[in-house]
N, C-alpha and C positions, 0 to 999 in steps of 0.2 A: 842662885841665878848667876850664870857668868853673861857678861860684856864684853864688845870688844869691840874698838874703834877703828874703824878701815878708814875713812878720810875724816879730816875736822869737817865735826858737824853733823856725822852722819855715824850714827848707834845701833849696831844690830845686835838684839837679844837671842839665846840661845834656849828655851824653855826644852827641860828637858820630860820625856813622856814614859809612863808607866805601864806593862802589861800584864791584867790578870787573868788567871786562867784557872777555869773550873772543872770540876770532875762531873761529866753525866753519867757516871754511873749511879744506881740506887734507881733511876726510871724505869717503873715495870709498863711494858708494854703488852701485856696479856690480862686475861682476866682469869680468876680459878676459882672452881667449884669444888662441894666435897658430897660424896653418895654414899651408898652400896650398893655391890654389884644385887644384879637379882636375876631368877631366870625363868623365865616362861613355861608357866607349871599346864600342862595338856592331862584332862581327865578323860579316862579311856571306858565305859562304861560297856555294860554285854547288851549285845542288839536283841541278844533272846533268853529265853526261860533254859534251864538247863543247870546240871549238878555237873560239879569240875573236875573232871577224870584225868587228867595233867594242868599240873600249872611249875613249867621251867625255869619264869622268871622269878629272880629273888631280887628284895630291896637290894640298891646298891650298882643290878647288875646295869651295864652301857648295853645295848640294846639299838638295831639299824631300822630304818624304813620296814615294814613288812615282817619283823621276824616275829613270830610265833610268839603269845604271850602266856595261853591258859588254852585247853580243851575240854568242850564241853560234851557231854553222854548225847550221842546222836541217834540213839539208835529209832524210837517213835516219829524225831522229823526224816529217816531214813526211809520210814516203812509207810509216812504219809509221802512224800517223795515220789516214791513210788507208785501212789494207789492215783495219785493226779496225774503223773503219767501216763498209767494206763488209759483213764478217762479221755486225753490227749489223743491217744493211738485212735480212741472210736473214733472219737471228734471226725479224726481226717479220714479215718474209712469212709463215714457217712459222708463227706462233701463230694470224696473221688465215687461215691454211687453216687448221689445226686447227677453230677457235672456230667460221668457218662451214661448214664441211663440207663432205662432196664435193657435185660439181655431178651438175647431172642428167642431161647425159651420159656421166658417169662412173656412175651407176647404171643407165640403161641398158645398157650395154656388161657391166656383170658381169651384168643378168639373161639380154643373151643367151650372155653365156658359160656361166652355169647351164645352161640347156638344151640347149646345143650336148655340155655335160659330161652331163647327162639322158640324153642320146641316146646317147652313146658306151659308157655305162655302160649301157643296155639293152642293144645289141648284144653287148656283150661280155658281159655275162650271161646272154642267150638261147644263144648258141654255147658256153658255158660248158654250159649245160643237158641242149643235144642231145649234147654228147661225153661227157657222161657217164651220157645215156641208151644210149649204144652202146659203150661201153666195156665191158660184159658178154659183148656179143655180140662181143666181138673185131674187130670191124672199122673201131676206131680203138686208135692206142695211146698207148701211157702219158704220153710226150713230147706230144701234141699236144692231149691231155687239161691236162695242166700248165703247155702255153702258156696255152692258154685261160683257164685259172683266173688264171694271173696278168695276165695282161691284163684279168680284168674286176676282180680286187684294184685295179691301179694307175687304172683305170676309176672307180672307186669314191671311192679317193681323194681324184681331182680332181675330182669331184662334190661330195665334202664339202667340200672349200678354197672351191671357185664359190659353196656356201652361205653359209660363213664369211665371205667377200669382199664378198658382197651385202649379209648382214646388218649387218655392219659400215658397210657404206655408210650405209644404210638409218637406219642409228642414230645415227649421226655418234659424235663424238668422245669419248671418257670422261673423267672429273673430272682422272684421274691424267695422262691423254693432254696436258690442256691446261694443268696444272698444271706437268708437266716443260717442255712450251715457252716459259710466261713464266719457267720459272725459267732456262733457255736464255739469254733475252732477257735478264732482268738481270744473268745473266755479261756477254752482250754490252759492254751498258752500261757497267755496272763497268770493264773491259776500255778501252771507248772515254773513261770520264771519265780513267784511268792515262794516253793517251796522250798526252790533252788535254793536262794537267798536264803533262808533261816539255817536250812541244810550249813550252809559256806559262813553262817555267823556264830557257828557254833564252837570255831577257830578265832581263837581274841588277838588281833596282831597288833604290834604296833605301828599308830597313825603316823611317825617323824622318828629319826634317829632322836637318841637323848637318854638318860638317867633314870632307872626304875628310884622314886622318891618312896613310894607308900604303896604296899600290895595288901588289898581287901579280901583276897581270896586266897583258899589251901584246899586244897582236894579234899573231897566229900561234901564239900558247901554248895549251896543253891545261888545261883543269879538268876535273879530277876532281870526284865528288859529294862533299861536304862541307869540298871546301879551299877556306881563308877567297883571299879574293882581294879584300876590301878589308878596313879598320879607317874606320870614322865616328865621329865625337867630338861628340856634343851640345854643342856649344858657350852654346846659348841657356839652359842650364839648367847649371850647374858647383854643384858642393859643395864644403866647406870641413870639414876632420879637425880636432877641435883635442881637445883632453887636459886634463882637471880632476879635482882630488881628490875625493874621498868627501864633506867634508865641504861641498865647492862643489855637488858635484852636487845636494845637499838643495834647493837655488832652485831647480833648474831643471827645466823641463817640457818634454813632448813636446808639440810645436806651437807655444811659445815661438817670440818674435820677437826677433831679435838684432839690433843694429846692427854693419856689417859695414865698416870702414876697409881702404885701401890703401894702402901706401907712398907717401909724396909726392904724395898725393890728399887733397883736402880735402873730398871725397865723401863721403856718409854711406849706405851700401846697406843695404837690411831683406832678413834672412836668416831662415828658420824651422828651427827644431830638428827634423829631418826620422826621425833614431836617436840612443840611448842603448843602448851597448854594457848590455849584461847582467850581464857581468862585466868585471874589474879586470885590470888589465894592468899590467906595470911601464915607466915612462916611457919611451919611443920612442929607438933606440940614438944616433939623429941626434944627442939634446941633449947638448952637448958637458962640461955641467958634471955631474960625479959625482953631489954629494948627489942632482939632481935625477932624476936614471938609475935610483936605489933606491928611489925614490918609487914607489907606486901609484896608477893614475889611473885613468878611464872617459875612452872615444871618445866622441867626440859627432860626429854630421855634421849641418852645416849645407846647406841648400841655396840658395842663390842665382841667382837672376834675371839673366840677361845679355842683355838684348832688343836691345840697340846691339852687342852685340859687342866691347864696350872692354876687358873683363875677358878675361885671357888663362890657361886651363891651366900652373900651373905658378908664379903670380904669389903672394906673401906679404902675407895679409891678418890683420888683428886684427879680433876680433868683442868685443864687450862687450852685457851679460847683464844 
């Protein structure tokens, strides 16, 4: 301590001060997780029955939206195809008769058969008349009395059908008439869209770009409808599983951008927070140290961007948050 006397009597101290200064480095202000990548395995199974007369794709191969995976023997749903078709064509003949009606030599033809039926039924009712104006007088009998009558009955009859027939014509077709034939037609239809369809599945393409994983299938083999006969792996698009506590999870948000590291890469990938399990799970049985195993944690998936290809299904990434 220095002093120093400026007037008698009056002492001013000079206290001298100290400054220490510390290093913030070593404060991590992120948090980091660790996965594998993994990738969205799509099972491609046959929509129908058929034996596989090409199959192009091979394990391994990359594979677009829509390209061609397996052909299968078309030839029975070709020929059924067909036979529903034809059924089709009548279908809409008969509506387009119904709708326009009969022709007009078809309504000539039933008027002359009216009066040909006119005629027959006169005759047989005149002879009908006379036998039983002399049936009194005995000199017809009973039997030939009762042909007669029935003959001008079944006479009669077919007079009243000839009018039926006519009028009919005459009138054309009724609501319910033409009604039941397009409903006919749209069986049809219906009928031929089904065959179409089996026809067009008999080509296996694939549902998403991505990765032939596993082929079930090699020419001369049967599929069945719904056996898987490939596995695809989106390769272009992989997630990342990783596991955090409760009170980590409090940062973190859905749609959150992650930076996404690989072993012995000095690569920086951006991942987005794509799920936040809902509920707590206790840590993953993989992790081999105990305390850690009793822990309670929340999944998280990340999804990651693979446009080049370099990231592989299966590879251990750290992500930080």
């Amino acid at each position: 301590m220095i002093n120093k006397i400026l007037k008698p009597g009056i002492v001013v101290f000079f206290i001298p001060i100290f400054f220490l200064l510390t290093s913030c480095g070593g404060v991590e202000d992120y948090l980091e997780a660790s996965g594998t990548l993994e990738a969205v395995q799509i099972r491609v199974p046959s929509q129908t029955a058929g034996v596989a007369v090409e199959v192009p794709a091979e394990e391994g191969l990359r594979v677009g939206a829509g390209e061609l995976l397996a052909v299968l023997d078309d030839e029975s749903l070709t020929l059924q195809r067909d036979q529903v078709k034809a059924g089709r064509d009548m279908s809409a003949a008969a509506l387009d008769l119904v709708i326009q009606g009969a022709r007009q030599e078809d309504v000539d033809q039933a008027s002359e058969a009216l009066n040909a039926a006119d005629e027959r039924w006169r005759l047989a009712k005149e002879e009908a008349d006379r036998l039983r104006a002399l049936i009194e007088s005995g000199s017809v009998s009973k039997q030939q009395l009762d042909r007669a009558e029935s003959a001008e009955v079944l006479a009669e009859g077919a007079r009243i059908q000839a009018v039926s027939l006519l009028a009919k014509l005459e009138a054309g077709a009724r609501d319910s008439e033409i009604a039941s034939a397009r409903a006919a037609l749209d069986q049809a239809e219906a009928a031929l869209a089904l065959a179409e369809k089996a026809l067009k599945d008999t080509r296996i393409i694939a549902p998403s770009a991505g990765t032939v994983l596993y082929r079930m299938l090699d020419p001369g083999e049967w599929a069945a409808p719904g056996m898987t006969v490939f596995v695809i792996a989106d390769t272009k698009n992989l997630r990342l599983t990783v596991y955090v506590s409760e009170p980590d999870l409090a940062v973190i948000r859905l749609g959150e951008e992650a930076e996404v590291r690989m072993d012995g890469s000095t690569e920086v990938l951006t991942g987005r927070v794509s799920w936040i399990s809902p509920v707590a799970e206790f840590t993953p049985k993989n992790v081999q140290i105990k305390d850690e195993r009793v822990k309670q944690v929340f999944a998280l998936r990340i999804d990651v961007e693979n446009p080049d290809g370099l990231l592989k299904p299966g590879m251990p990434a750290d992500v930080r948050f």
